[in-house]
N, C-alpha and C positions, 0 to 999 in steps of 0.2 A: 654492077661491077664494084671490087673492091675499092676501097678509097687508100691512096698513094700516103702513107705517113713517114715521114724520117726525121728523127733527131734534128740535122742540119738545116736549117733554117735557109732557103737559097740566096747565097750575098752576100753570109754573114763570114764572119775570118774563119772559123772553123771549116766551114764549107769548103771555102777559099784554099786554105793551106792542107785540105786533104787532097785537091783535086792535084794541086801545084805540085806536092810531094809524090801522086800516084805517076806525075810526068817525070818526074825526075827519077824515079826507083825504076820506072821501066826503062831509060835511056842505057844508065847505071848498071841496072842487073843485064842487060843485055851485053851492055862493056865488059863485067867479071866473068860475064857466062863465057863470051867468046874468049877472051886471054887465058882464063884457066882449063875451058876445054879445047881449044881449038890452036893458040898458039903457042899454051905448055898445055902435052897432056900429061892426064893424070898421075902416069908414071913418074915424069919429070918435077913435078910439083916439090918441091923440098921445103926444108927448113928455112937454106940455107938461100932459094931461089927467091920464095916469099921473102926474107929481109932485105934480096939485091931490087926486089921491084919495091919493096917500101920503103928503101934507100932516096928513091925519085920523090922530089916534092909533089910534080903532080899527080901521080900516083897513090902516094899518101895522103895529100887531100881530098882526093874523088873518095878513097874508101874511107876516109874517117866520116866526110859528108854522109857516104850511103849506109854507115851507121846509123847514123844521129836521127838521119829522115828516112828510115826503116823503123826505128825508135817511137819516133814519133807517130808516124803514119798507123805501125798497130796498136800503139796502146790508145791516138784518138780514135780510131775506128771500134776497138773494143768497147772504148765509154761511150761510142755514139749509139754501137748495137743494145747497149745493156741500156740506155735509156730507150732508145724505140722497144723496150723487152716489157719497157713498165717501170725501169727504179725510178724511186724519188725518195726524198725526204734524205733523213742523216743516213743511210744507206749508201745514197746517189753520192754524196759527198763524201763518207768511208772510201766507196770505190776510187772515185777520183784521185784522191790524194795515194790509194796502195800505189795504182796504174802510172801516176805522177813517179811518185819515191821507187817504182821497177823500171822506169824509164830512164830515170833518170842514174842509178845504179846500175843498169845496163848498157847504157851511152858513157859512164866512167870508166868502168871494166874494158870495155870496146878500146875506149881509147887512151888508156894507160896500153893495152898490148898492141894496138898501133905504134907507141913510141916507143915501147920494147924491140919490137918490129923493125922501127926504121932506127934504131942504137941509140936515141935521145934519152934513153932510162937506162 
């Protein structure tokens, strides 16, 4: 039988904060799945409806949260798969920092139009 290898180390905080994240993004997407298909549909969805529900604080925090830890969730899952792939050396570390600086210019972007969103920009 094959032998079980993964990047994550079990226990360790990466481990940790992907399992936590993958809890949270499931609650999360199933919370936007339902609201925007189920109690605005599709049709209804506007511009103008997204700024009444990003209006609500807690509205506006659940999705800037399920940003940030969607964000995060796939650029550490990308770095985890690319080292169970084989990277090492200044490669390993290349990637890290792009994955880093897309993350984290993606969690900016995100949430400047959240407060575009909710009328705070």
């Amino acid at each position: 039988m094959a032998e079980r290898y993964s990047s994550f180390q079990s226990g360790s905080m990466s481990w940790f904060l992907q399992r936590v994240t993958a809890a949270f993004l499931v609650v999360v997407l199933a919370f936007h799945f339902f609201m925007l298909h189920f109690v605005h549909h599709a049709p209804e969805v506007t511009f103008a409806g997204t700024q009444a529900r990003m209006s609500q604080i807690g509205y506006f925090l659940t999705m800037t949260l399920f940003l940030i830890t969607a964000a995060f969730h796939g650029v550490n899952g990308v770095y985890a798969a690319l080292i169970n792939q084989g990277l090492t050396g200044s490669r390993k570390t290349a990637v890290k920092w792009v994955l880093v600086v897309a993350g984290v210019l993606l969690s900016a972007q995100g949430i400047y139009v959240a407060l575009v969103m909710n009328g705070l920009m």
